[in-house]
C-alpha positions in Angstrom: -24.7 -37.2 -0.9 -21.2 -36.2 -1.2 -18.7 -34.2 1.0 -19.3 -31.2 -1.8 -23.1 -31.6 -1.8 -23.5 -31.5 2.0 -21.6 -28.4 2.2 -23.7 -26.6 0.2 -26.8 -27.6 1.1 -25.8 -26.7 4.6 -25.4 -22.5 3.3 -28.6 -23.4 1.4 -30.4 -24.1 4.4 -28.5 -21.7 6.9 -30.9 -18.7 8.4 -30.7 -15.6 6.3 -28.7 -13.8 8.9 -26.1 -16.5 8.7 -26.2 -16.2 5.0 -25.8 -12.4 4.8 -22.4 -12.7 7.1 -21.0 -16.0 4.9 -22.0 -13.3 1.6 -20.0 -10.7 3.5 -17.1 -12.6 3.9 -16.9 -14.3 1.0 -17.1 -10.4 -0.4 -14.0 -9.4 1.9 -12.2 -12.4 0.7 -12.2 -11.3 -3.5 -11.8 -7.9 -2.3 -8.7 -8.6 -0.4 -7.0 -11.2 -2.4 -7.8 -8.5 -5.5 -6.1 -6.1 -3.7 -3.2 -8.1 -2.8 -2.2 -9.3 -6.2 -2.3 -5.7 -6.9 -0.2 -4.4 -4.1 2.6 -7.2 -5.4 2.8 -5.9 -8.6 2.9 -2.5 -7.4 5.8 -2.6 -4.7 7.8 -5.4 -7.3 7.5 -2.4 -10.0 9.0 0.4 -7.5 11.6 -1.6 -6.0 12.4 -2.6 -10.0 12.3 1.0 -10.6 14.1 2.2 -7.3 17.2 -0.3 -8.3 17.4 1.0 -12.0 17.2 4.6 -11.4 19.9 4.4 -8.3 22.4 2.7 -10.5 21.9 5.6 -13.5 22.2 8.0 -11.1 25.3 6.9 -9.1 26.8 6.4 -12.3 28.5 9.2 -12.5 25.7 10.7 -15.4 25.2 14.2 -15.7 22.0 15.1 -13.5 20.5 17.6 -16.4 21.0 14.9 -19.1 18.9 12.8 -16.5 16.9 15.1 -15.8 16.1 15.7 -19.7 15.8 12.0 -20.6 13.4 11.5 -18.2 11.2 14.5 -19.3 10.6 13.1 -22.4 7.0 12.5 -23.8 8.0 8.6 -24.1 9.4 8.1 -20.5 6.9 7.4 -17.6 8.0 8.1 -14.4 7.3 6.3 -11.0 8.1 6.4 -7.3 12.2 7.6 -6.5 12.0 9.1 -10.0 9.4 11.5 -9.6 11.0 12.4 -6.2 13.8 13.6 -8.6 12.2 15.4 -11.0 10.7 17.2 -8.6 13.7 18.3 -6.8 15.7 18.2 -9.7 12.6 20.5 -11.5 12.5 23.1 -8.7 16.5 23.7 -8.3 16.5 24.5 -11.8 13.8 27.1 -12.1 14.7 28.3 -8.7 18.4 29.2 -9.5 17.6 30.4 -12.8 16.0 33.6 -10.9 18.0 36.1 -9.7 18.9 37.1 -6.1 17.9 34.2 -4.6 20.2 32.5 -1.9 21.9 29.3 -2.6 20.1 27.7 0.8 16.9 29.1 -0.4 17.0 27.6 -3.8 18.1 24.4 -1.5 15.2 24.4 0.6 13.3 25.1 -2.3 13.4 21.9 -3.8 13.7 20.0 -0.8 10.1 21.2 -0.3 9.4 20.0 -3.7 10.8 16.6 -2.9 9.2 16.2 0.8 5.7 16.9 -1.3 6.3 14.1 -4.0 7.6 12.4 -1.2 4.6 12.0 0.4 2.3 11.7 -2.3 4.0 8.3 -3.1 4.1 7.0 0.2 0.1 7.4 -0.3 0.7 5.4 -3.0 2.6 2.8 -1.8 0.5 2.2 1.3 -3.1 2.1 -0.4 -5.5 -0.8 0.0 -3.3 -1.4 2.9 -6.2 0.0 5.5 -8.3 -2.5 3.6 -6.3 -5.3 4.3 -5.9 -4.3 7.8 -9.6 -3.9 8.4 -10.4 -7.4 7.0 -7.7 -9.1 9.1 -8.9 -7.2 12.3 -12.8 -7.5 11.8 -13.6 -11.4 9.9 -13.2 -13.5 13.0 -16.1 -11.1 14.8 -17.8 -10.9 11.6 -17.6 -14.9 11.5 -18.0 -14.9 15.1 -21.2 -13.5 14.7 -22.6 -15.9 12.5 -21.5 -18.7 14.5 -23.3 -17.2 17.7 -26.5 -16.7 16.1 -26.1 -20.4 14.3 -26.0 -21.8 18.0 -28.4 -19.9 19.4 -30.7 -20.9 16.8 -29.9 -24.6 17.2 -30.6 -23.8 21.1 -33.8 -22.0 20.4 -35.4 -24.9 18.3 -34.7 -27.0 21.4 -37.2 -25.3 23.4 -40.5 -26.7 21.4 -39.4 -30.5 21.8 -39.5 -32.8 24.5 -36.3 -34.7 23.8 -33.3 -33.1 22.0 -31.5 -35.5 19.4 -28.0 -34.6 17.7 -29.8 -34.5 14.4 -32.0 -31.1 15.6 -28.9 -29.2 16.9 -26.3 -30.4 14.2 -27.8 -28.3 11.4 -27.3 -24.9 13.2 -23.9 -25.6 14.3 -22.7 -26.7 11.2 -23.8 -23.2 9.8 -22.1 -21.5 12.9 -18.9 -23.7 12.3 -18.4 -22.4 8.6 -19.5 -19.2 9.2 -16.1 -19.1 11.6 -14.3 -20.9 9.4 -15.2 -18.4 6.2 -14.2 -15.6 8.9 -10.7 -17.0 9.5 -9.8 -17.6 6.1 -10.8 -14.1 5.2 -8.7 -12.7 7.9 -5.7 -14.8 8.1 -4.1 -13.8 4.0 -5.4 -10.3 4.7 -3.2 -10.3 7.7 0.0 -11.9 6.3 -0.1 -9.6 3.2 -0.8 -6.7 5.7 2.4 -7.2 7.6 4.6 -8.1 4.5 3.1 -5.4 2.4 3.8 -3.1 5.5 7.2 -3.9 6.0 8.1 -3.5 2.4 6.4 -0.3 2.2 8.7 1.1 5.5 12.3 -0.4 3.6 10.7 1.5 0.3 9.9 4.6 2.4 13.2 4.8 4.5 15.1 4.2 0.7 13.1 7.3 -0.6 14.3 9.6 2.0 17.4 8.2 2.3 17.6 9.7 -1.7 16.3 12.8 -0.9 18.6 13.2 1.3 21.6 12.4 -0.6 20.1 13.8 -3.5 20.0 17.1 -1.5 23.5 17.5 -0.7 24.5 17.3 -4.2 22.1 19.8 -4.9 24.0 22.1 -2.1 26.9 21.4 -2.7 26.1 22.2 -6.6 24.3 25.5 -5.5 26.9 27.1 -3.9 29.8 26.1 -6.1 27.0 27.9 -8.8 27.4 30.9 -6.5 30.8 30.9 -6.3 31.2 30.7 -9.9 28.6 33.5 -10.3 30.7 35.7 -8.1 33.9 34.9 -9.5 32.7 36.1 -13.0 31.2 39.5 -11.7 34.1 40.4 -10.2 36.1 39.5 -13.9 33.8 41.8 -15.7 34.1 44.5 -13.5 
C-alpha cells in the first residue's frame, strides 16, 4: 500500500466527527483560494484603472469632455472613476441652479464623492472578512479534530489489557491531518488577508487623496464661475 493509499484510507476510516471537521476545512480551503484569485483580479483591475484615469486627468484634458466621454453607453466605469463622475455629476447640476453658493455647490459634490467613496471601498474590501475568519478559526477547527482523534485513540485503550502502537496510531494519524488540513487552510487565507489588506489601504488613501484634489479644482472652478457670473450682470446692467 502506497504513501497515497494510506492517506486515504486513514480519512476513510477516521470517526465521523473527524470527517465532518476534515469536510469543513477542505470546504474553507476552495472557498478561500476562490476568493483570493478573485480579489487579485479585482484590485490588479482598479489599480490598472486608477493609473489610466490619473494620467487623462492630469493631462491637462478638459474635465466636461471627460466627463462626457466617460458617460457614454460604451464606457464602463470603475473605482476613482466613478468617484468622478459622481463629483463631477453633482457640481454640474448643482451650479446649473440658481442662487446657490459656490461653497454649497462645493460641498455638494463632495458629499456625492464621500458616498461613492465609500461604496467602493465596500468593494474593494469584500471577501476580505472571509479570508480573515478562515485564517483566525482553521487551526481550532483542526484543533478540534485532532483532540477528539486522541481522545478516541485513548478511549479504545481502556477495553485492553496491553496497549500496542498499532491500537493508538490509527487515531492520531486522523488527529495529525486533521491539524495539518487546519493549517493549510488558515496559513494562504492569512497571507492574502494581510496583502489584500494592505493594498486595499494604499487604494483607499489614493481615492481620497483624488477627492481631495479633485475638490479644489472644483472650488477653485466654482468661484471663478461666480465671479464671471457677477462680472456679466453688472455689464448688462
Amino acid at each position: 500500500m502506497n504513501s497515497d493509499q494510506s492517506f486515504l484510507a486513514i480519512i476513510a476510516d477516521a470517526s465521523v466527527v473527524v470527517q465532518l471537521v476534515m469536510l469543513i476545512l477542505l470546504a474553507a480551503s476552495v472557498i478561500s483560494w476562490t476568493f483570493i484569485f478573485e480579489k487579485r483580479k479585482v484590485l490588479n483591475n482598479a489599480i490598472g484603472i486608477a493609473d489610466e484615469f490619473e494620467n487623462r486627468f492630469w493631462s491637462g484634458m478638459d474635465l466636461a469632455d471627460l466627463y462626457r466621454e466617460m458617460s457614454s453607453e460604451d464606457y464602463q466605469c470603475d473605482g476613482i472613476e466613478n468617484i468622478f463622475m459622481a463629483g463631477f455629476k453633482e457640481f454640474g447640476r448643482l451650479r446649473r441652479q440658481e442662487g446657490i453658493a459656490p461653497e454649497a455647490v462645493v460641498e455638494g459634490a463632495q458629499r456625492a464623492m464621500r458616498a461613492t467613496l465609500s461604496r467602493e471601498i465596500d468593494k474593494l474590501d469584500e471577501h476580505l472578512p472571509f479570508m480573515a475568519t478562515v485564517g483566525s478559526t482553521s487551526p481550532y477547527i483542526g484543533l478540534f479534530g485532532t483532540v477528539w482523534g486522541i481522545m478516541n485513540s485513548f478511549r479504545s485503550l481502556g477495553s485492553v489489557k496491553q496497549a500496542t502502537l498499532a491500537m493508538v496510531a490509527p487515531g492520531i494519524s486522523e488527529a495529525l491531518i486533521a491539524t495539518a488540513m487546519g493549517l493549510f487552510a488558515a496559513i494562504p487565507a492569512v497571507i492574502a488577508y494581510n496583502r489584500y489588506a494592505t493594498v486595499n489601504d494604499k487604494l483607499t488613501s489614493r481615492y481620497q487623496t483624488f477627492m481631495e484634489e479633485f475638490l479644489s479644482l472644483l472650488h477653485r472652478q466654482a468661484h471663478a464661475g461666480s465671479l464671471s457670473d457677477a462680472a456679466a450682470r453688472r455689464q448688462t446692467k
